[in-house]
C-alpha positions in Angstrom: -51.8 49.3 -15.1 -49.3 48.2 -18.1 -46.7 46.0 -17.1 -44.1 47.7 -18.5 -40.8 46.6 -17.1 -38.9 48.9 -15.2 -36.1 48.1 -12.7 -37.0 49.5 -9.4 -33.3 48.0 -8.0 -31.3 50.6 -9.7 -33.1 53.4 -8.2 -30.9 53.6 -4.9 -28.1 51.5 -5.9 -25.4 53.1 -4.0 -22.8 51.9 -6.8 -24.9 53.7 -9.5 -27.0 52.5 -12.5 -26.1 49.7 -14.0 -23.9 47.9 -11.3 -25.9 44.6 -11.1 -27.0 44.0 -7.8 -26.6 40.0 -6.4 -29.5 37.9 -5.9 -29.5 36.2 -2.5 -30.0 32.3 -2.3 -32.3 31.4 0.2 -29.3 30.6 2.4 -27.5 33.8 2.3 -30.7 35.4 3.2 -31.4 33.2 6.2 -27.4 33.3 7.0 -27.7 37.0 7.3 -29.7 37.5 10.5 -30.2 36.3 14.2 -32.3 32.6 13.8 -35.0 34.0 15.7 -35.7 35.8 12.4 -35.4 32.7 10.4 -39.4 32.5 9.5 -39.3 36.1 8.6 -36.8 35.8 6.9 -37.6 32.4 5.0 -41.7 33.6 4.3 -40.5 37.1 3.0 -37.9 35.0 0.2 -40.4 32.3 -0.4 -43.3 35.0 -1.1 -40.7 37.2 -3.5 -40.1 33.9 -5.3 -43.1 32.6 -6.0 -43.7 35.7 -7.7 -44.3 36.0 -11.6 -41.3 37.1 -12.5 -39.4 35.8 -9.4 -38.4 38.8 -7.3 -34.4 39.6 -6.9 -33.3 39.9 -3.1 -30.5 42.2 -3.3 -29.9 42.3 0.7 -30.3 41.1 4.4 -29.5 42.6 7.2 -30.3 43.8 10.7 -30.1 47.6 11.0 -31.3 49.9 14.0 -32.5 47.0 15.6 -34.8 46.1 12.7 -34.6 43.6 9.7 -34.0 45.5 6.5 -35.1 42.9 3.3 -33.7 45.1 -0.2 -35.4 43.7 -3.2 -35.6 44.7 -7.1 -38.9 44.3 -8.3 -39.3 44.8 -12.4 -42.6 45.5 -12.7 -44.7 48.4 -10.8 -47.6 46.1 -9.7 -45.0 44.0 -8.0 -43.1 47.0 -6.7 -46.3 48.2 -4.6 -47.5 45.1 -3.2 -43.7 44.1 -2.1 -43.1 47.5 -0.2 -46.5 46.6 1.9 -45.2 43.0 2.7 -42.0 43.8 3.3 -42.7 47.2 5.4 -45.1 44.7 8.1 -42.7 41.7 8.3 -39.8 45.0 9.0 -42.2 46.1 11.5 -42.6 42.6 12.8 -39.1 42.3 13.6 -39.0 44.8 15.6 -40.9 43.1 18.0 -39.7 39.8 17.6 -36.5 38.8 19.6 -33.4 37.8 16.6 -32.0 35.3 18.7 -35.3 33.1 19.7 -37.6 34.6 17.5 -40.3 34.9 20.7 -41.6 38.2 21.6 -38.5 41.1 22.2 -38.6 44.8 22.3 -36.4 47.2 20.7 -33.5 47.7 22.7 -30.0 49.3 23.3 -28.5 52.5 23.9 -26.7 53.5 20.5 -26.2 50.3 18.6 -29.8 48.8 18.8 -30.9 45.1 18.5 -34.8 43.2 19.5 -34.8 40.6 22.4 -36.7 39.5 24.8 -35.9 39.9 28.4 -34.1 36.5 28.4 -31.7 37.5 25.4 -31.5 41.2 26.5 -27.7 42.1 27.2 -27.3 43.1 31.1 -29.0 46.0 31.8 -31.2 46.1 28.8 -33.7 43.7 30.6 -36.4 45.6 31.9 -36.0 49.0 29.3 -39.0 50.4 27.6 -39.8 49.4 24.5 -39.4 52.0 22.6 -40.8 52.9 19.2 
C-alpha cells in the first residue's frame, strides 16, 4: 500500500470540503461524555495520537445511547485500522454504564442512554437489553 495522503475527514463533513474540522484536546474529548466513559474515551485519544502522523479527533459525543468518536485519518493504512478500533470501543460503550463506567445495558424508550441498574432512570431498571 502507498502512503499517499488523502484526507478521509472531509469525506462527510457536513459543512462541505474544505471547512477545517477542530481537533479535540484530550480534555474536550473527555469533557464530552458521561465519566463512566472516561477510559474509553482517554485510550481511544491516546491510541489516535500516538499514531505516525497523529490522528485528528474531530468529535465526541454520546448518540443513540452509544459513544460516537469522529476522527480524520490522512493516510489509508491508518484509516482501516482506526475504523476497527474505534467500531469495538463504540460497541463497548454500549455495554458500559456513562455515568460509573461498570457494566450498563442499552436503555430508554426514545432518547437512549447505557447504565447499569443503579444509574437506570425509574423504570428503566430491569428493561432488556436490547441490541
Amino acid at each position: 500500500m502507498s502512503n499517499e495522503l488523502f484526507d478521509f475527514s472531509q469525506l462527510n463533513n457536513p459543512q462541505g470540503p474544505g471547512f477545517v474540522m477542530g481537533d479535540y484536546t484530550r480534555e474536550q474529548a473527555l469533557a464530552s461524555v458521561g465519566l463512566g466513559w472516561a477510559k474509553l474515551v482517554g485510550a481511544l485519544w491516546d491510541f489516535c495520537k500516538a499514531l505516525d502522523p497523529p490522528v485528528t479527533i474531530n468529535q465526541v459525543k454520546e448518540k443513540y445511547g452509544g459513544l460516537r468518536f469522529y476522527t480524520g485519518s490522512r493516510l489509508r493504512e491508518q484509516a482501516d485500522t482506526l475504523y476497527t478500533i474505534v467500531n469495538a470501543v463504540e460497541h463497548l460503550s454500549t455495554h458500559t454504564c456513562e455515568t460509573c463506567g461498570g457494566h450498563g445495558k442499552l436503555r430508554g424508550r426514545g432518547w437512549y442512554y447505557t447504565a447499569c441498574n443503579e444509574h437506570a432512570k425509574p423504570g428503566d431498571e430491569d428493561q432488556e437489553e436490547q441490541e
